[in-house]
Structure formats: C-alpha cells, structure tokens
Rosetta silent file (secondary structure, phi, psi, omega in degrees, C-alpha in Angstrom):
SEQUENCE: XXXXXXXXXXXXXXXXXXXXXXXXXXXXXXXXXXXXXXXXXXXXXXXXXXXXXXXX
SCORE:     score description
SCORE:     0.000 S_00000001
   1 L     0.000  -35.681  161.331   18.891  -83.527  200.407 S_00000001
   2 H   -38.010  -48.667 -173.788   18.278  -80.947  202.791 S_00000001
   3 H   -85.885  -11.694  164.905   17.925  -82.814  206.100 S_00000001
   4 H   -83.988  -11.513  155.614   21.062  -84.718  204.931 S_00000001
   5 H   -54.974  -76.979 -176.551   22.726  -81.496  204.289 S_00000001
   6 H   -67.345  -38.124  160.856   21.925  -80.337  207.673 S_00000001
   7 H   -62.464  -40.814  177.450   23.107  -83.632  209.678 S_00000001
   8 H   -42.875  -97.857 -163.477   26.549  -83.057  207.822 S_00000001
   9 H    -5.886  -48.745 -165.388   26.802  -79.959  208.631 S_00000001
  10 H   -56.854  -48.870  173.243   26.000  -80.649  212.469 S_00000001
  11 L   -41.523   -4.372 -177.788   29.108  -82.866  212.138 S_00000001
  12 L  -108.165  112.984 -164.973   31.550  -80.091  211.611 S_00000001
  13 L   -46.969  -34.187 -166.084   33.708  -79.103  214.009 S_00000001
  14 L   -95.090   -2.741 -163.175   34.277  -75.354  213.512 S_00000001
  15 L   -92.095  129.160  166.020   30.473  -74.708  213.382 S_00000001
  16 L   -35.508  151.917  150.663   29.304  -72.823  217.387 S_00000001
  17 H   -44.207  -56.332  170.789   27.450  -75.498  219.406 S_00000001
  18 H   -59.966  -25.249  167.018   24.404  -73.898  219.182 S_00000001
  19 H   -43.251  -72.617  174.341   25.197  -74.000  215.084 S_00000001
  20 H    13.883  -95.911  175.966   25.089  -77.321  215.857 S_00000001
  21 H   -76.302  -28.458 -167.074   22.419  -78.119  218.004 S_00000001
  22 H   -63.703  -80.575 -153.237   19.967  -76.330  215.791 S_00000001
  23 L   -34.656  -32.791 -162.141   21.008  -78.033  212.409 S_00000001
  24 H   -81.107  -34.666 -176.105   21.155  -81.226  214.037 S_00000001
  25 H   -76.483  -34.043  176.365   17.625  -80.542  215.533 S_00000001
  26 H   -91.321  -24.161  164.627   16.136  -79.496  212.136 S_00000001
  27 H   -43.856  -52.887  170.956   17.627  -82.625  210.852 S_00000001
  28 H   -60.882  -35.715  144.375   15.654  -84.687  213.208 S_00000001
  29 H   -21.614  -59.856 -171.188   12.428  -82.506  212.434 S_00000001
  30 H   -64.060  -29.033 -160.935   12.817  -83.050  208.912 S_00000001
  31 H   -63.361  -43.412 -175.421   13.559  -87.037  209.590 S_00000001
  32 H   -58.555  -64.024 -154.448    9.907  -86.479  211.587 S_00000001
  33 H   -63.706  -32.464 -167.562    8.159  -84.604  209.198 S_00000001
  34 H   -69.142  -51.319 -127.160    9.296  -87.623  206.482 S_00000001
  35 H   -96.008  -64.637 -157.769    8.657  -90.350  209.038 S_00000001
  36 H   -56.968  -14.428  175.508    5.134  -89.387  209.977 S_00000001
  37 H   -83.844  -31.933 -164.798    2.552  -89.680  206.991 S_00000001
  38 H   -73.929  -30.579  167.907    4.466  -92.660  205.881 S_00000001
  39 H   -59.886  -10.645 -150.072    3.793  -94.249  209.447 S_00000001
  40 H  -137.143  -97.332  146.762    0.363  -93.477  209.696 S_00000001
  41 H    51.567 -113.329 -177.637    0.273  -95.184  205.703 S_00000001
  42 L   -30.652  -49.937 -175.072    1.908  -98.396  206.769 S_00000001
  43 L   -88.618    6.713  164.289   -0.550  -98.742  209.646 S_00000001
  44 L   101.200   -7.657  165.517   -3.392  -98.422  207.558 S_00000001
  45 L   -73.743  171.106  174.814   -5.002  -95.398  208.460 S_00000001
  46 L   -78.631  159.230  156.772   -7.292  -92.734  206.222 S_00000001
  47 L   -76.877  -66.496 -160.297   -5.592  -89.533  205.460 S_00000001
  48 L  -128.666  141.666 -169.703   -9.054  -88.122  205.376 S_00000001
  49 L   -66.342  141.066  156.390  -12.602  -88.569  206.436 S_00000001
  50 L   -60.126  155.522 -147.550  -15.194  -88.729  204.096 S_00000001
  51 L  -101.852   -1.005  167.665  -16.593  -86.026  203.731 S_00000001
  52 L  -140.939  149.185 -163.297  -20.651  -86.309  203.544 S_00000001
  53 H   -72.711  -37.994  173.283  -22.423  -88.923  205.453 S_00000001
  54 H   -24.141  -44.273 -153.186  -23.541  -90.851  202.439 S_00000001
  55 H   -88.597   -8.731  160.368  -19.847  -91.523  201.322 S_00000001
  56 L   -66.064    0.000    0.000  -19.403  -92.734  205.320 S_00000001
C-alpha cells in the first residue's frame, strides 16, 4: 500500500517537482525491491547455498 501510496502522490499537482521525483522514485524502488526475489523464484534459482559440504 505504500509504494501505491507514493505513485499517487507523485501524481499530484501541487506537490514541488523534486516532491515528486523522489516519491515517484521510491515508488519504483519499492516496485524493485517486490520485483526482485520473486524474479530470481520464477527462474529457479536457490535463495541460499547449502551450507556444509555434505548437504552440497
């Protein structure tokens, strides 16, 4: 709800530019932040290595 919060926002006219640009900028951050373990997921990667060689 946040980063959709924060694209509104960017959308409002009365807000400085730089008001703006940030909000619009942590929107895409957050959009990032969302985007990348689920991408990494999908293709199938580990989160994490095992962690002693046995369990390799």
């Amino acid at each position: 709800m946040a980063i959709a919060g924060a694209a509104v926002a960017a959308t409002i006219e009365s807000i400085p530019d730089w008001g703006r640009w940030t909000l619009a900028g942590v929107a895409v951050l957050g959009i990032a932040v969302l985007i990348g373990p689920a991408a990494h997921r999908l293709a199938g990667e580990r989160t994490r290595s095992p962690r002693t060689s046995a369990a390799r």
